[in-house]
Phi, psi and omega in degrees: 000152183286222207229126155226182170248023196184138183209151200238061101060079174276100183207158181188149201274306196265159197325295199299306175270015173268331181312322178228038169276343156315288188330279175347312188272285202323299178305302189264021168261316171281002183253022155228059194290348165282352151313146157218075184335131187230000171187151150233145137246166183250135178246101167252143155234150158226188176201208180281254172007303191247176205181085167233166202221110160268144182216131174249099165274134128275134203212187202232163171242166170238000000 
């Protein structure tokens, strides 16, 4: 993985909001335009119940 200073933790449980954790990432990528990413991961667990879905950015601050 590259060297990064910072990392940021994207998740959600309910349907509706994994639906729109795209957006979500898209929106705080573009309100931090001084970032520079350098590497994600996609996470899921479930259980009978829950479905949550994580996405982890690591970036660089400038």
């Amino acid at each position: 993985m590259d060297d990064y200073n910072a990392v940021k933790v994207f998740s959600a449980t309910k349907a509706r909001e994994r639906s729109e954790l795209g957006d979500e990432i898209t929106l705080w990528i573009d309100e931090n335009p001084e970032i520079k990413i350098v590497n994600t991961e996609i996470r899921q667990s479930s259980d009978s119940e829950f479905h949550c879905l994580s996405i982890v950015v690591f970036y660089n601050r400038a």
